[in-house]
Structure formats: structure tokens, C-alpha cells
Backbone bond lengths (Angstrom), bond angles and torsions (degrees), N, CA, C in turn:
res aa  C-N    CA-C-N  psi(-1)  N-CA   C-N-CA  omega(-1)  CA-C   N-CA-C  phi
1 X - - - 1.449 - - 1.511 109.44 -
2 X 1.167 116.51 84.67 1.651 114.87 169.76 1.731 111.69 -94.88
3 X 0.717 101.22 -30.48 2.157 104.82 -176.56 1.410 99.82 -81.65
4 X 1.523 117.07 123.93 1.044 128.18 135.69 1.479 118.16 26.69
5 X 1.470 92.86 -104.81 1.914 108.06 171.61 0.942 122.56 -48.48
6 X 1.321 136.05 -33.32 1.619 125.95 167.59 1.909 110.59 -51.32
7 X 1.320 106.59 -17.91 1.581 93.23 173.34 1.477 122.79 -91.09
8 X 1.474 119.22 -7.39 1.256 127.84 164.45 1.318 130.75 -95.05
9 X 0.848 153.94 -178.73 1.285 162.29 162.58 1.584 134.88 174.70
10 X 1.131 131.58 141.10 1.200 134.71 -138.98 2.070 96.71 -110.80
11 X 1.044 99.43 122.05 1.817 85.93 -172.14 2.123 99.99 -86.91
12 X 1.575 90.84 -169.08 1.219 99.48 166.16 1.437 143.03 -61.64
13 X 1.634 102.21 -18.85 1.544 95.94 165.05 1.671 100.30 -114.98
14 X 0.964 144.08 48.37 1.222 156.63 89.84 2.061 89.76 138.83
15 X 1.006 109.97 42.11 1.818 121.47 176.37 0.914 91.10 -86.69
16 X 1.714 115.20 137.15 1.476 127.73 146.91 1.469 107.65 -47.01
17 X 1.132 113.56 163.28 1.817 105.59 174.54 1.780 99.43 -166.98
18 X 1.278 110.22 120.07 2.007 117.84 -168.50 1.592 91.82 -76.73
19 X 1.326 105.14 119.39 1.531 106.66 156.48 1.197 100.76 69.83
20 X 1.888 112.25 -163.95 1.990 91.79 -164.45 1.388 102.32 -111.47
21 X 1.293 119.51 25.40 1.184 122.17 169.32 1.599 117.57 -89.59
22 X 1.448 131.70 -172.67 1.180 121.67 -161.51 1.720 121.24 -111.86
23 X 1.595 92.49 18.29 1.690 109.69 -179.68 2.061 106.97 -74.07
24 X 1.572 73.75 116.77 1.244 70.17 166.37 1.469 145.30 -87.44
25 X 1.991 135.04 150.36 0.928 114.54 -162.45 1.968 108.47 -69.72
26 X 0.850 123.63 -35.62 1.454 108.37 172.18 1.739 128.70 -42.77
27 X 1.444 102.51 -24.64 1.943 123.48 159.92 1.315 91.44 -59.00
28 X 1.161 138.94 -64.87 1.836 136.19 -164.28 1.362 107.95 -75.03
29 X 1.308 127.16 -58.85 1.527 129.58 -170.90 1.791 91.81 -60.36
30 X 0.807 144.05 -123.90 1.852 163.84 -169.16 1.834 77.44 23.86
31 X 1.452 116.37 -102.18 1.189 133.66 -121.66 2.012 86.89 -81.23
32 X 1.281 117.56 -30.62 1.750 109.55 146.33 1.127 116.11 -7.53
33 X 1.784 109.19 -74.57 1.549 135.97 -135.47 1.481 81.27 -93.27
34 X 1.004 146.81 -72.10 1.532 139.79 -177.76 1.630 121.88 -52.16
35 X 1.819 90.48 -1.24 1.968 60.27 162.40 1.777 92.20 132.59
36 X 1.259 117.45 -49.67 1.771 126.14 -169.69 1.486 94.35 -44.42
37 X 1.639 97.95 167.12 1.436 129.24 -177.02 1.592 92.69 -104.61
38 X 1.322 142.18 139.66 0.908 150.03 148.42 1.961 111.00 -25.42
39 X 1.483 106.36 -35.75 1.426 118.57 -167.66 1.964 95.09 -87.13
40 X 1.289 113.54 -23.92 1.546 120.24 171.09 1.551 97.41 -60.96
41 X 1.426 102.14 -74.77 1.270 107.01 -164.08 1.713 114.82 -54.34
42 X 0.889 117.06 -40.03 1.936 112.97 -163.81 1.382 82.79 -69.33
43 X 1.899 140.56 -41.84 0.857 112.79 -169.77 1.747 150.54 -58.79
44 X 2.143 91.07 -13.82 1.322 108.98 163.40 1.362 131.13 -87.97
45 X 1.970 99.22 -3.78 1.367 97.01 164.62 1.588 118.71 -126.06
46 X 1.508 101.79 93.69 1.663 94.80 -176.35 1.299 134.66 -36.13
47 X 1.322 87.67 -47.50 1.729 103.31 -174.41 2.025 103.50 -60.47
48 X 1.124 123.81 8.15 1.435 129.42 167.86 0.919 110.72 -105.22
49 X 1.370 117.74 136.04 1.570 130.32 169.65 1.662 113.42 -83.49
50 X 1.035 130.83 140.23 1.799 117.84 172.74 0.889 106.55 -72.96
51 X 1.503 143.57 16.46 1.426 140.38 144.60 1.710 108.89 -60.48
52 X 1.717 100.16 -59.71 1.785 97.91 166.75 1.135 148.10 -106.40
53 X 1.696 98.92 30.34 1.383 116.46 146.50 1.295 111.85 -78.83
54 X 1.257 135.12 -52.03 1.416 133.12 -148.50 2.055 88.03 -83.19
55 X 1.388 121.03 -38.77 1.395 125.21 164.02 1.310 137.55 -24.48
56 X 1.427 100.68 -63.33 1.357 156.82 121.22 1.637 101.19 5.16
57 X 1.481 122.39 -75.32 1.051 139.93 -166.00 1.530 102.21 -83.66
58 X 1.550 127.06 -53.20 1.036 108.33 154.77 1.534 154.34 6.78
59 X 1.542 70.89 -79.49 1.604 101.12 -165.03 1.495 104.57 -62.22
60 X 1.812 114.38 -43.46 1.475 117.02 -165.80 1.992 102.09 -69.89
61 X 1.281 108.41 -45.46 1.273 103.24 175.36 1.761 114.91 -56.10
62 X 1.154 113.83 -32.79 1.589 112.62 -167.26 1.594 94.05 -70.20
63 X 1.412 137.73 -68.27 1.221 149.32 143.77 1.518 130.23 -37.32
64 X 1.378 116.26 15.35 1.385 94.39 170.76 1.524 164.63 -48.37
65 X 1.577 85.15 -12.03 1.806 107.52 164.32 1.464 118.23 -77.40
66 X 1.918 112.10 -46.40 1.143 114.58 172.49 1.761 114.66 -61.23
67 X 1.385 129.99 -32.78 1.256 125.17 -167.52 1.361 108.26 -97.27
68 X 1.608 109.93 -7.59 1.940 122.99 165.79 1.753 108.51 -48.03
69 X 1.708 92.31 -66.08 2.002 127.03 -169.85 1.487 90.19 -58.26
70 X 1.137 142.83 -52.89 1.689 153.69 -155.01 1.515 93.65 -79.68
71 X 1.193 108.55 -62.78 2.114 94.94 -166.76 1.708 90.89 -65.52
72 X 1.496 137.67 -49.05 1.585 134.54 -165.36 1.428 101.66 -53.40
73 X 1.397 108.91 -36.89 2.236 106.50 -177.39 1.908 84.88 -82.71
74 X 0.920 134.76 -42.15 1.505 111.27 177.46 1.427 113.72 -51.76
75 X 1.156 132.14 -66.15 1.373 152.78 165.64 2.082 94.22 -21.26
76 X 1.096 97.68 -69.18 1.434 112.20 -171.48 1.848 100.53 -36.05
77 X 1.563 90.98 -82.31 1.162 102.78 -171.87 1.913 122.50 -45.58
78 X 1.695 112.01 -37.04 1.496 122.70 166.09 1.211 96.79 -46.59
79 X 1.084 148.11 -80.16 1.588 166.81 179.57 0.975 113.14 -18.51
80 X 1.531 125.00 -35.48 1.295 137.63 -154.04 1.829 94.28 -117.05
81 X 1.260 116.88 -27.98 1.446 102.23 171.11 1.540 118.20 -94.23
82 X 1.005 79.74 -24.24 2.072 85.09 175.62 1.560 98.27 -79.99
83 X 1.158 139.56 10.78 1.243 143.38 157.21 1.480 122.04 -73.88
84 X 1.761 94.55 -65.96 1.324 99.63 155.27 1.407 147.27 -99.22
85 X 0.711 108.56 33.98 1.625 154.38 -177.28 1.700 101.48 -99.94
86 X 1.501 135.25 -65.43 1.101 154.22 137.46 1.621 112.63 1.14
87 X 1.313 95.68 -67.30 2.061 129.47 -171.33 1.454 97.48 -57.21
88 X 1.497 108.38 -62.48 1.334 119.39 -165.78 1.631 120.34 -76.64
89 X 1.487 102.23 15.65 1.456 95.59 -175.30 1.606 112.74 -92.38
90 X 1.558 121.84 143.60 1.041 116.47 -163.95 2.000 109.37 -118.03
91 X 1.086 128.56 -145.68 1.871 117.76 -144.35 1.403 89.87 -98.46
92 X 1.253 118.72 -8.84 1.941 110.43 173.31 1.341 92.39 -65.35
93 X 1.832 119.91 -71.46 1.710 124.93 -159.06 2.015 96.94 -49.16
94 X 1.204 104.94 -31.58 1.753 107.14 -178.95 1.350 117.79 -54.97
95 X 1.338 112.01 -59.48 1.566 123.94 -178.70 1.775 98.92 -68.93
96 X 1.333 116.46 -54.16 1.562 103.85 -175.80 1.777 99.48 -52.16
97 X 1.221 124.31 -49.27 1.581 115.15 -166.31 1.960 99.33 -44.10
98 X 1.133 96.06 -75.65 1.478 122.97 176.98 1.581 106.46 -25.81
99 X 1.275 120.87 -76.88 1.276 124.73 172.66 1.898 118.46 -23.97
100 X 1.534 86.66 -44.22 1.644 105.49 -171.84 1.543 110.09 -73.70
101 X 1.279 113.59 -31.58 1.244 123.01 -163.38 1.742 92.65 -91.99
102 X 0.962 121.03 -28.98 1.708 132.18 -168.90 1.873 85.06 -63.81
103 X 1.635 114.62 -70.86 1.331 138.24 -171.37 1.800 110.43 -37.00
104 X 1.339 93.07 -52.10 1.377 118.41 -179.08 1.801 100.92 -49.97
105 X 1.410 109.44 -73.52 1.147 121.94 176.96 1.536 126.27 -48.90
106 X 1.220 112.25 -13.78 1.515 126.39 -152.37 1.715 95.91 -114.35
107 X 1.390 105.13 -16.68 1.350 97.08 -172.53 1.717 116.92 -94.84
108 X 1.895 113.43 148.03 1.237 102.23 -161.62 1.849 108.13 -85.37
């Protein structure tokens, strides 16, 4: 893997994904942008080599418009399941809210 793009790749439901394992590029970009060493980061993802972490890193700088549009449809789509995700919650997530809010209230 010497090019760039050989460290990215785009899977079947359309995720960036580093190398051919199933880390995603939003796992590499976030903790990048705050500051990590490429050698930080691969270390939370074994299954990465620091060949495609630092690749990885590459790639988002070479592309930064394309990997801008890609994390905003991630964002999108999170947004959109924690929405319904929200909808679908049933009288366990109720009583835990409640419970919490009881705790909340209860405390001095």
C-alpha cells in the first residue's frame, strides 16, 4: 500500500473503512483533529497497522473536502437514528428516565 487510497475504502453501505478491516475512518479523523499521534490512535485500534493509521491520515488531509461531505452524511445519518431510536423506546428506557429524574430530584 503506497498511494494514499489504498488506505481508504468505502464499504457497502457506503462507510469509509481504513484498510480492509472494519475501523472506521471517523475512529481516525476525531481523535487526529484533537490532538492524537497517529501512534495514539492505531494503538486503540489493533486491528490497524501504523502503516494505516498514518495512511489513514493521509488520505483525510489529501481529500479534505471529500472526508468534510462524508463525516456531515455520518453526522446526518447518527441524527437520524438517534431520532428513531428515541420513537422506539419502550417502558424499561421510561422507568430508567424516571428513576433518574426521581434520583436527580432526591439528591441534596
Amino acid at each position: 500500500m503506497n498511494e494514499p487510497d489504498a488506505y481508504v475504502r468505502t464499504d457497502e453501505h457506503q462507510v469509509m473503512r481504513v484498510g480492509q478491516g472494519r475501523v472506521m475512518l471517523d475512529s481516525i479523523v476525531a481523535p487526529f483533529r484533537q490532538g492524537h499521534s497517529p501512534e495514539t490512535i492505531r494503538a486503540q485500534y489493533p486491528a490497524l497497522s501504523l502503516e494505516e493509521a498514518y495512511g489513514a491520515i493521509t488520505y483525510c488531509l489529501a481529500h479534505a473536502d471529500q472526508v468534510n461531505q462524508y463525516l456531515q452524511r455520518q453526522d446526518a445519518v447518527w441524527e437520524q437514528q438517534q431520532a428513531q431510536s428515541e420513537k422506539l423506546q419502550g417502558p424499561v428506557v421510561d422507568r430508567l428516565r424516571a428513576a433518574r429524574q426521581a434520583a436527580i430530584q432526591g439528591a441534596p
